[in-house]
Backbone as a ProteinNet text record, in pm:
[ID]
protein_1_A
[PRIMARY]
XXXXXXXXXXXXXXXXXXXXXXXXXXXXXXXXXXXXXXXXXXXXXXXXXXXXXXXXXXXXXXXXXXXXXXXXXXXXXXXXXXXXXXXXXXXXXXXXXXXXXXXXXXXXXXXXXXXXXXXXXXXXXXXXXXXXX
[TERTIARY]
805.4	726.1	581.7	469.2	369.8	258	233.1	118.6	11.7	-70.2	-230.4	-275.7	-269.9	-326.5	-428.3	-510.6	-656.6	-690.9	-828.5	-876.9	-893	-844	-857	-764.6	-659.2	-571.2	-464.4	-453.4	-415	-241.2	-174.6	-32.7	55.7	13	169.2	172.1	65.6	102.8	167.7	146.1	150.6	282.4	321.6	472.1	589	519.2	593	676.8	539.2	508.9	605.7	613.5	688.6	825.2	853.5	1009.2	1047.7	992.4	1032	1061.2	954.1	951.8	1050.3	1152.1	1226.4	1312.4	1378.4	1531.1	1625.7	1612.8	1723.8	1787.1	1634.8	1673.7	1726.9	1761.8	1754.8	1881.4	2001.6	2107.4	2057.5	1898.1	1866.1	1735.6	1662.2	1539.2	1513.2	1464.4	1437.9	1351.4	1284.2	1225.4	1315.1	1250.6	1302.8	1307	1369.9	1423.6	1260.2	1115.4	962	891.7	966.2	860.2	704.1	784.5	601.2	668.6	766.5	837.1	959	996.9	1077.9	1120.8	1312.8	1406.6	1507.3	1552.2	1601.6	1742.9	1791.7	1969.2	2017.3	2028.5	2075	1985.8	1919.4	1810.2	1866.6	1977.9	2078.7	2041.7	2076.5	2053.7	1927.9	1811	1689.3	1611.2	1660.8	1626	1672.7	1781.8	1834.5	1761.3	1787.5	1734.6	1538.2	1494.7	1353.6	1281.2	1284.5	1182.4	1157.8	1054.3	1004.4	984.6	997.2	960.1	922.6	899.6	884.6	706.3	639.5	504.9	541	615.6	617.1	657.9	544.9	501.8	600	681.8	781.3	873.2	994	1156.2	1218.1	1225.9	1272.9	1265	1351.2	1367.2	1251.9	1304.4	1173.4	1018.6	1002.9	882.3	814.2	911.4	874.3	821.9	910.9	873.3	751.7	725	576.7	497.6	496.3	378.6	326.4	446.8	418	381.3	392.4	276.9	180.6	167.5	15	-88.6	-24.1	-104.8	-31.4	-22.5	-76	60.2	169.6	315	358.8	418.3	471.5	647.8	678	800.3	873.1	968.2	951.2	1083.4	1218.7	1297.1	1382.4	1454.3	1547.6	1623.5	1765	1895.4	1913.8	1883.6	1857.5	1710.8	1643	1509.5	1436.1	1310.3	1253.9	1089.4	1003	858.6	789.4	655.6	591.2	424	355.2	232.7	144.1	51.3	20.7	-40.5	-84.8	-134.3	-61.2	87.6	225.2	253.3	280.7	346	373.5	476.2	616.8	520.5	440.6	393.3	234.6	193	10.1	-40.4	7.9	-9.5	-180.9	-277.5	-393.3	-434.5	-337.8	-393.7	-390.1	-332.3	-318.5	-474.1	-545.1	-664	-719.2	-708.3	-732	-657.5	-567.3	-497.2	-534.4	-602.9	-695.5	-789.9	-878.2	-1001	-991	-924.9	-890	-847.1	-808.9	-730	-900.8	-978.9	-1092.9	-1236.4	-1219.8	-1332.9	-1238.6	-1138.1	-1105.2	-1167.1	-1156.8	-1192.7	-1355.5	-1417.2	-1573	-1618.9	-1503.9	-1595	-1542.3	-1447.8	-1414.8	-1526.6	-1603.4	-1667.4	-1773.6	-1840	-1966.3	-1958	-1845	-1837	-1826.4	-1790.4	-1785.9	-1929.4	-2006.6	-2152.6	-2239.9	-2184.8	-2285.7	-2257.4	-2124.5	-2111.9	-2190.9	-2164.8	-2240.7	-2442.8	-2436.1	-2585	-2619.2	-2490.5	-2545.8	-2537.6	-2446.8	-2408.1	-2566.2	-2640	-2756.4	-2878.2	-2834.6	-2953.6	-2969.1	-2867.4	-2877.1	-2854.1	-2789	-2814.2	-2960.4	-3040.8	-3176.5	-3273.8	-3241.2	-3271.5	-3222	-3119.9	-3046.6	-3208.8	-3188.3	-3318.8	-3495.6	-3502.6	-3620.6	-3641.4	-3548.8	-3553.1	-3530.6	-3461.3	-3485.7	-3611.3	-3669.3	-3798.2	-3891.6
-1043.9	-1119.5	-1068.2	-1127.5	-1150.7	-1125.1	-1031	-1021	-1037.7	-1093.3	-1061.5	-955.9	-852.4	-733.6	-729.9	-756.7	-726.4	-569.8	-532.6	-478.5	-330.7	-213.6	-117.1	-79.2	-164.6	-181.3	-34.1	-1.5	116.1	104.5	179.4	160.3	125.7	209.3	188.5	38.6	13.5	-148	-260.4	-198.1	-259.9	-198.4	-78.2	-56.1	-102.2	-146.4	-177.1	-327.8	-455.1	-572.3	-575.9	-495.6	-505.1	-529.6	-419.6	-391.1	-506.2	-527.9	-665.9	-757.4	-809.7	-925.8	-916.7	-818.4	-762.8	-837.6	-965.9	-990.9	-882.6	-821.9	-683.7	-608.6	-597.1	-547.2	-614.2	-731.1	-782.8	-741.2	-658.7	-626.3	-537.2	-474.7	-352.4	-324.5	-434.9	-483.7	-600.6	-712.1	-843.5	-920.5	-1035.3	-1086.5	-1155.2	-1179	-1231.9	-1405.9	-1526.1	-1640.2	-1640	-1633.3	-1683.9	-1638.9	-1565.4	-1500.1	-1442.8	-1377.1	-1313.2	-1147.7	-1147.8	-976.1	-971.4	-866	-820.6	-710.3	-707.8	-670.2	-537.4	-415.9	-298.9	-335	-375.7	-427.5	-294.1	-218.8	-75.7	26.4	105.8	199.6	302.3	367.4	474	480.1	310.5	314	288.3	240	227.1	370.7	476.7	613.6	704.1	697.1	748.7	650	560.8	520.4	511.9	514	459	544.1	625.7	740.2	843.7	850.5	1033.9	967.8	844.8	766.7	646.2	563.3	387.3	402.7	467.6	469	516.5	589	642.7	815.2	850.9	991.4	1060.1	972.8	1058.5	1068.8	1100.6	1153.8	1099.6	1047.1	1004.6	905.6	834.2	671	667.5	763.4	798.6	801	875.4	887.5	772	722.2	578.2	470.8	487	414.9	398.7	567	588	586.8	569.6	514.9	351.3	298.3	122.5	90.1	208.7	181	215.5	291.8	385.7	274.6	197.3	141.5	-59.4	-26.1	-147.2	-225.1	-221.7	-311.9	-254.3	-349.1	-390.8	-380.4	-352.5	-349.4	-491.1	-585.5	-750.1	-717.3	-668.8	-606.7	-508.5	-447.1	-364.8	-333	-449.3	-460.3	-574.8	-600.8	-501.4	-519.5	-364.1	-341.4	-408.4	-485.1	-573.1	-526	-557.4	-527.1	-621.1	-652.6	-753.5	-750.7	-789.8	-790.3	-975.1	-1011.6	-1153.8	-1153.8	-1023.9	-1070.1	-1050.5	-980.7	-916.2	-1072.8	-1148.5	-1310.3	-1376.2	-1360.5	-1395.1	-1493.6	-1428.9	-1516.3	-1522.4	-1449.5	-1409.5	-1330.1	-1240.7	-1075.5	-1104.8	-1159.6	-1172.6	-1146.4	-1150.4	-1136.3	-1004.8	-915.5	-762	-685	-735.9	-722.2	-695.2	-795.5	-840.6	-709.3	-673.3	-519.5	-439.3	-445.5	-310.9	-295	-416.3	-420.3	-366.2	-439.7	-401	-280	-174.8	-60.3	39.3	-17.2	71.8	-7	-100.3	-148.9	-33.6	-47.9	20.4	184.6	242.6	366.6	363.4	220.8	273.7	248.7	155.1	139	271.1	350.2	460.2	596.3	567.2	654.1	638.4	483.9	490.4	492.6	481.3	544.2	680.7	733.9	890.6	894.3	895.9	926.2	880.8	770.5	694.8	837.9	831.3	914	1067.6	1112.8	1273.2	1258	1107	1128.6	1105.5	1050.8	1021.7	1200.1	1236.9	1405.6	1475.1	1443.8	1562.8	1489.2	1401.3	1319	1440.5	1392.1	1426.4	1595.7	1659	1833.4	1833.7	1761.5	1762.1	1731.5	1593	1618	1752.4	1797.1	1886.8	2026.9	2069.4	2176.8	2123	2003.5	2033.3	2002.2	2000.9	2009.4	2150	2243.2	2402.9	2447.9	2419	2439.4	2410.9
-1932.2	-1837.8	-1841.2	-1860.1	-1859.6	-1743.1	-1686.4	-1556	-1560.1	-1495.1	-1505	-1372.3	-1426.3	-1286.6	-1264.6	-1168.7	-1155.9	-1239.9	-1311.1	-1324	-1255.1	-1270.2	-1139.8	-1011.5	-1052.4	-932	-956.6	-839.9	-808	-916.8	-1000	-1080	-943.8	-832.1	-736.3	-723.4	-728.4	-623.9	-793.5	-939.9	-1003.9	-1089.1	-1035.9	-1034.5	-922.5	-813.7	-727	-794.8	-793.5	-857.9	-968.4	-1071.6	-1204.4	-1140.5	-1062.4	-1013.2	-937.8	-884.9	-753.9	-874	-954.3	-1034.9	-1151.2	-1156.1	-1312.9	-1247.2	-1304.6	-1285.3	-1274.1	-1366	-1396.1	-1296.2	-1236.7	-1095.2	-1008.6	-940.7	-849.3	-773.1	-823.6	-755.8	-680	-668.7	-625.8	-506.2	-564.5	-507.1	-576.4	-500.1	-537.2	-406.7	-501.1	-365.2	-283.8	-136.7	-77.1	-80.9	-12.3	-45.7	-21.4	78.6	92.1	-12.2	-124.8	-261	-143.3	-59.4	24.5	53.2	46.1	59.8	-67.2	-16.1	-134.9	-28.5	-47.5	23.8	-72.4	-6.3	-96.8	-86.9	-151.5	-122.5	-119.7	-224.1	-279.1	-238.8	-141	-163	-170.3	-249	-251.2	-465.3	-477.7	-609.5	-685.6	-577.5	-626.8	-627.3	-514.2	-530.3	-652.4	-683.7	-830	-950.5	-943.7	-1078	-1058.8	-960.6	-993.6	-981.9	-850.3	-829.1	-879.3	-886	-989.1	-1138.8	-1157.7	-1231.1	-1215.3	-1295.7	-1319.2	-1214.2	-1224.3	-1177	-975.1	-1015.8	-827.2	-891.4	-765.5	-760.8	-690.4	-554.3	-488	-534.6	-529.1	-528.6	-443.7	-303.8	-178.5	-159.6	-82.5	-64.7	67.5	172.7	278.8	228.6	122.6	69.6	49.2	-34.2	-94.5	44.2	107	242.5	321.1	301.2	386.9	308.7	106.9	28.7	73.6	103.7	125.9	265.5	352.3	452.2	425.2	379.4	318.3	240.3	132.2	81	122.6	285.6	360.6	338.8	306	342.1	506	536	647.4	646	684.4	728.6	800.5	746.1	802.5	857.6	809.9	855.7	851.1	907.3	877.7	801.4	825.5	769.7	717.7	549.4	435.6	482.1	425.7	409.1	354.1	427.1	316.9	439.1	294	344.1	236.3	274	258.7	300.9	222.3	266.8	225.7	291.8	274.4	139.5	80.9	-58.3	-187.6	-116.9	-233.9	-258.8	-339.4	-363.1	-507.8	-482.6	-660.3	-724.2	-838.3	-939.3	-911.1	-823.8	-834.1	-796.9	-895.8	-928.6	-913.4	-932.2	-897.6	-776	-687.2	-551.6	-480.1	-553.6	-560.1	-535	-603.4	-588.9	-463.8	-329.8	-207.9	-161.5	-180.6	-85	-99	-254.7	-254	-215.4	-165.4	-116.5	5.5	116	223.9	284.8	165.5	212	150.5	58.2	58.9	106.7	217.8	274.3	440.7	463.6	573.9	586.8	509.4	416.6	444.9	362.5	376.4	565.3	620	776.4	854.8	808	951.4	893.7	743.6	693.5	742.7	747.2	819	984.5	1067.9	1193.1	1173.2	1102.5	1131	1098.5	1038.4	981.4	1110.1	1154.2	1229	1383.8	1404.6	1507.7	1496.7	1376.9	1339.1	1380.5	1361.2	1379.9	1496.3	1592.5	1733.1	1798.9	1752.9	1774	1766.7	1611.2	1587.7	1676.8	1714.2	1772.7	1960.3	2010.4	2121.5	2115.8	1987.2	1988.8	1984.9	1915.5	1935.2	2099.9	2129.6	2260.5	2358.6	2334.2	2418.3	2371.8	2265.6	2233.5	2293.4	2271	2341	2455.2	2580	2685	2738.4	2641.6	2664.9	2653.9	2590.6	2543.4	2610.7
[MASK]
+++++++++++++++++++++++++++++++++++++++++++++++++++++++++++++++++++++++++++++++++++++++++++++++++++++++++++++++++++++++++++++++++++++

């Protein structure tokens, strides 16, 4: 099967993508019937066979869990596990792109509040000195 990955896109989100989209798999992880999530039928057998390989850094089915919040999936339900994000969608691996934006435009706005805040900080340590003075 054939992908077009955006340019730069982080491997997890394009190891995740492979796996969902592998027929092979589907006794294990597969999408769901809206092709907008993808559900863990087996996560006993997707932890032995996948992790610590196939482009995932953890070992743990947990691990794995808190990477796909990390890089912005949602949790849709429980029992079976299925997570989903509005730009994850069966057949436009193009739109992968859009999650990454979002997860490093989030990144550049809490960077320029922290900056913006440090300067409201030296601003008023400054007023604070020349009123000692």
């Amino acid at each position: 099967m054939v992908h077009n990955f955006p340019k730069g896109l982080s491997t997890f989100y394009i190891s995740v993508y492979k796996l969902v989209d592998d027929p092979s798999t589907d006794s294990i992880i597969s999408w769901s019937k809206s092709n907008q999530s993808f559900i863990f039928w087996r996560p006993e057998e997707f932890n032995r066979r996948f992790l610590g390989s196939a482009g995932f850094l953890c070992y743990d089915y947990k691990e794995f869990i808190v990477d796909l919040k990390f890089y912005g999936f949602d949790r849709i339900a429980r029992e079976p596990w299925e997570f989903g994000h509005e730009d994850f969608v069966r057949g436009q691996p193009e739109r992968l792109k859009k999650l990454m934006l979002k997860g490093g435009r989030r990144r550049r706005e809490a960077t320029r509040a922290n900056e913006k805040a440090k300067a409201k900080a030296k601003q008023a340590e400054n007023r604070l000195r020349q009123l000692r003075i």
